[in-house]
C-alpha positions in Angstrom: 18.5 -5.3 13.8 16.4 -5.7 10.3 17.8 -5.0 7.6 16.6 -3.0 5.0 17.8 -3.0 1.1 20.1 0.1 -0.2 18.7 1.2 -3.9 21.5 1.9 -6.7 22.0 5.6 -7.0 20.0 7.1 -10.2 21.7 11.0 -9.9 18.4 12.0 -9.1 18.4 12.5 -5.2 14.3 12.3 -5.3 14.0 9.0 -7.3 16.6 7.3 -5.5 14.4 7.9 -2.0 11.6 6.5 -3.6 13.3 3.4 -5.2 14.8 2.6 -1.9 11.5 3.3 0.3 9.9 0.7 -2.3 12.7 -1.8 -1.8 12.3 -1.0 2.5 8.5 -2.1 2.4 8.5 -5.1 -0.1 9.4 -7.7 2.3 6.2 -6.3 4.2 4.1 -5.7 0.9 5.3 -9.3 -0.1 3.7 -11.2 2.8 -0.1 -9.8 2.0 -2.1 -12.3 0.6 -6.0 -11.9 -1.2 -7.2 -13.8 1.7 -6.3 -11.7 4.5 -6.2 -8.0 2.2 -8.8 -8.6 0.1 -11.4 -10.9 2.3 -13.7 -7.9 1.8 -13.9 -8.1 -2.0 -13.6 -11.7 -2.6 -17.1 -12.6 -2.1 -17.6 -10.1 -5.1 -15.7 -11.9 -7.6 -16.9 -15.2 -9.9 -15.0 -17.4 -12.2 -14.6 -15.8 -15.3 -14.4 -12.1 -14.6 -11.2 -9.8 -16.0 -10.0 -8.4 -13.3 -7.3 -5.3 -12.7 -5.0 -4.9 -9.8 -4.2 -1.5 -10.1 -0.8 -0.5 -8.2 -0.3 -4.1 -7.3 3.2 -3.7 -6.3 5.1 -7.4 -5.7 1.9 -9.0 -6.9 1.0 -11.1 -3.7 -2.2 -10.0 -3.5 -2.7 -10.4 -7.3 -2.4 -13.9 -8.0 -4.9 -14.9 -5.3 -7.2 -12.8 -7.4 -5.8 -14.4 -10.1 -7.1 -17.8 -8.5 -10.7 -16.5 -7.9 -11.6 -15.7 -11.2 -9.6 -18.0 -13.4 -9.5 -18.8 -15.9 -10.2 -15.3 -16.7 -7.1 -12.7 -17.0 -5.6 -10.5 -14.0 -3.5 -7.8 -15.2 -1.4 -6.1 -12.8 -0.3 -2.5 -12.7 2.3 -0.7 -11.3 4.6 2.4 -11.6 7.4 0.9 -10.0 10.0 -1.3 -12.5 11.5 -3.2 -9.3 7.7 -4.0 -8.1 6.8 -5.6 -11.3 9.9 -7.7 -11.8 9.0 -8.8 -8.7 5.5 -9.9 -9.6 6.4 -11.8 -12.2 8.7 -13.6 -10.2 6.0 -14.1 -7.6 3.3 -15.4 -10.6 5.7 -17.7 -12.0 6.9 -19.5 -8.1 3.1 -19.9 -7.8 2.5 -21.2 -10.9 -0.9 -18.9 -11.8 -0.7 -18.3 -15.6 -3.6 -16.4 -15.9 -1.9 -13.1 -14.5 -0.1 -10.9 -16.7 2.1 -7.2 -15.2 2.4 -4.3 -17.0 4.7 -1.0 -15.7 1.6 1.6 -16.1 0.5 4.8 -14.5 -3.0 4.4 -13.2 -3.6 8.1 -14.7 -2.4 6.9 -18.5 -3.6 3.3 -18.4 -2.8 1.3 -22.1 -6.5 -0.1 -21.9 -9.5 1.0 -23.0 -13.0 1.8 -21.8 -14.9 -0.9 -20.6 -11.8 -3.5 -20.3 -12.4 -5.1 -17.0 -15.5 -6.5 -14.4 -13.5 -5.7 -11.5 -10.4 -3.1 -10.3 -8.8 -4.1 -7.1 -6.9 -0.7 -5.4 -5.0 -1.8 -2.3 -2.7 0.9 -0.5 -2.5 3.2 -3.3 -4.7 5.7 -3.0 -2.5 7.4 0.0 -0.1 8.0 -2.3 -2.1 10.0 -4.9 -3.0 14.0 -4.0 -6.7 13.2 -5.8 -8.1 9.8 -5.0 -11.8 10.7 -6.5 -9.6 11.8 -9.6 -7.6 8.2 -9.7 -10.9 6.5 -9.1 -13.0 8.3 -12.1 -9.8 6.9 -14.2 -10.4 3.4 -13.2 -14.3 3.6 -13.5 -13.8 4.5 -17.3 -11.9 0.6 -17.3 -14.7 -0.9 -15.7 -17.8 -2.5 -18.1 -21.1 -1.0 -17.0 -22.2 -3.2 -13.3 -18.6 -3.3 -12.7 -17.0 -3.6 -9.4 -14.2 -2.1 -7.3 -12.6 -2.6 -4.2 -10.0 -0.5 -2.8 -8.8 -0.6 0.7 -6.3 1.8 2.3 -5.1 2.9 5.8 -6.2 6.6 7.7 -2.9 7.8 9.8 -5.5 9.2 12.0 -6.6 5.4 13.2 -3.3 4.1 14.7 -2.7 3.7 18.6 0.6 3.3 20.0 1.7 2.5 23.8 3.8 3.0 25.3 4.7 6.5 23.4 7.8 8.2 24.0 8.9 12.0 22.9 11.0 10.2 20.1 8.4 7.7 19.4 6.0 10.8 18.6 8.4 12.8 16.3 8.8 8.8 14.5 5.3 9.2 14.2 5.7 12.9 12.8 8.2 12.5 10.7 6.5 9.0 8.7 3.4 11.7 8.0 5.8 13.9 6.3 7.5 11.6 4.3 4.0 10.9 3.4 2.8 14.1 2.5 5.8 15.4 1.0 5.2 12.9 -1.8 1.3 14.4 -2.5 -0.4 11.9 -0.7 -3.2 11.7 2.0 -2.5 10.4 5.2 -6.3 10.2 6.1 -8.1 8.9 3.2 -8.9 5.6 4.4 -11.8 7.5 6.2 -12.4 8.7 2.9 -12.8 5.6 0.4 -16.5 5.4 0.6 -17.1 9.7 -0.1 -14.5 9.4 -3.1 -16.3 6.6 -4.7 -19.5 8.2 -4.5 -17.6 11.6 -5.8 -16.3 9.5 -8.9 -19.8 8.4 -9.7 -19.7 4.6 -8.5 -23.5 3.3 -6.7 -24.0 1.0 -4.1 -21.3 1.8 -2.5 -20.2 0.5 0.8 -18.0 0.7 3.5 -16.1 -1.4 5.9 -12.9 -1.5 8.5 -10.6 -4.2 9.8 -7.6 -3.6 12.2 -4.1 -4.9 12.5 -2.0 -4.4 15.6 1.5 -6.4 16.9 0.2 -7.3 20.6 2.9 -10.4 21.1 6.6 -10.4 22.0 7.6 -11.3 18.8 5.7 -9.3 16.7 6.7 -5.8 18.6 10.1 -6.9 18.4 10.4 -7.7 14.8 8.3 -4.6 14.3 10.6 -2.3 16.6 13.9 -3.6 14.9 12.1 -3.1 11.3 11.6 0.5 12.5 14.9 1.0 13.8 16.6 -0.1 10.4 14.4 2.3 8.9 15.2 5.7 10.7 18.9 4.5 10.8 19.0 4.0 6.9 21.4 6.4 4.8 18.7 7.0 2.4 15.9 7.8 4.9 18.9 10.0 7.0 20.0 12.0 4.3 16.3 12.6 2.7 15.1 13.8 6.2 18.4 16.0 6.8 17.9 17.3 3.4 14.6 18.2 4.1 15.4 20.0 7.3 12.8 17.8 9.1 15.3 16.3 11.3 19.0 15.9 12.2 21.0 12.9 12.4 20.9 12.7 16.4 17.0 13.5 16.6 17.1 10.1 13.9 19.3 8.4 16.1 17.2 8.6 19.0 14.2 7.7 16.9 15.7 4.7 15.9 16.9 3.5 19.2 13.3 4.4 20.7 12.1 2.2 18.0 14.5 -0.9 19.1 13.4 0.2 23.1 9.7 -0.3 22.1 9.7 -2.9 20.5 11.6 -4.9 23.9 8.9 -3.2 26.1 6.9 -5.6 27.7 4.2 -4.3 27.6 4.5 -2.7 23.8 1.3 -2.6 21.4 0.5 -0.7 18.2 -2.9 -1.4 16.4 -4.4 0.3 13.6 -7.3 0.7 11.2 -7.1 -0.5 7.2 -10.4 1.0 5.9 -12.4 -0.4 3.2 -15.0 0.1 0.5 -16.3 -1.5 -2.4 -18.9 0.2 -5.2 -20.0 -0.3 -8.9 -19.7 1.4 -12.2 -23.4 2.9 -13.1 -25.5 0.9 -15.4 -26.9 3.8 -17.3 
């Protein structure tokens, strides 16, 4: 079965979930590269453009934007310590010296108006209660022509088969995890009406999908998901919650291992995609 890191206790019950759900989804968030999650905005970016990765977690994605417009500067962004520590860890193996991270909150950026030709937002906005609010924030970075790009999944896209009783309440319970933290498990469908709400033009839209369709790849994906329901952290934040017990989590996890062997197992879903510009006048 995967294994997934335990976080060092902080006393605050709250902050401890959300350190150890960030340490459960690096080695995932690690593996995305610019070329595969953020093909769509690529063909936007020249040589010579400062460019800001704004919640760019472990900073895989960020130094192949890095690469693109070098040798101008990337700064990274996140909220998360244990994120950026591992960015700069991930800049330095690479070798890209044109990146820089910085621990920020996207609503109290250090940088003024006008600071950057391009904001990169990948998987963040889900996690915010406002996404046209976080976007109008970055717009005020951007110089005047600027561009963005911000990608981001919709709960509402994802297919599953086969789906037990236990897969479903997995299912349900991953949605309130999500929405207990203020976030919006459908905003994917969203990106290209909250760019347009936080004043950007020309704004586009665009979807790819993802799905585990080989034997390997549900079982990897099954026994990631089976670590995860049978983690203490995730256990006693659900139990706390009242959302489940600790037998309903038991059988979620072992449904998650059963899938994940079934032949005939498949899970796709949607990221969404859209990219606009900061108004000229």
């Amino acid at each position: 079965m995967a294994h997934l890191p335990s976080s060092s206790a902080t006393g605050n019950p709250g902050e401890d979930f959300r350190r150890w759900l960030h340490r459960a989804h690096a080695p995932a968030h690690s593996r995305r590269t610019a070329a595969i999650n953020a093909a769509f905005f690529l063909p936007l970016l020249r040589p010579g453009m400062r460019l800001l990765d704004a919640g760019c977690g472990p900073g895989s994605i960020t130094v192949g934007l890095a690469e693109a417009v070098a040798p101008a500067e990337v700064v990274g962004i996140d909220v998360n310590p244990d994120a950026i520590a591992a960015a700069h860890r991930m800049a330095a193996d690479r070798a890209v010296s044109n990146v820089r991270f910085e621990v920020a909150d996207i609503h109290a950026m250090p940088f003024s108006a006008d600071s950057f030709d391009a904001v990169f937002v990948h998987a963040v906005l889900q996690h915010v209660p406002d996404a046209t609010r976080t976007l109008r924030h970055l717009r005020r970075a951007l110089v005047p022509g600027g561009v963005i790009g911000i990608a981001d999944a919709d709960y509402d896209g994802s297919i599953i088969a086969p789906r037990s009783p236990a897969l479903r309440k997995a299912i349900a319970l991953m949605r309130k995890v999500r929405q207990h933290s203020g976030g919006d498990l459908r905003v994917g469908s969203k990106l290209r009406h909250s760019l347009v709400e936080a004043g950007f033009v020309g704004v586009t839209g665009s979807t790819t999908a993802a799905c585990e369709g080989t034997a390997d790849a549900t079982r990897a994906t099954g026994d990631f998901w089976a670590a995860y329901y049978s983690a203490p952290e995730l256990v006693a934040h659900v139990t706390a919650m009242g959302w489940a017990t600790e037998a309903e989590l038991a059988a979620v996890s072992r449904a998650w291992r059963d899938w994940g062997r079934h032949p005939g197992a498949f899970w796709a879903r949607f990221l969404c995609q859209a990219v606009g510009r900061a108004p000229t006048g």
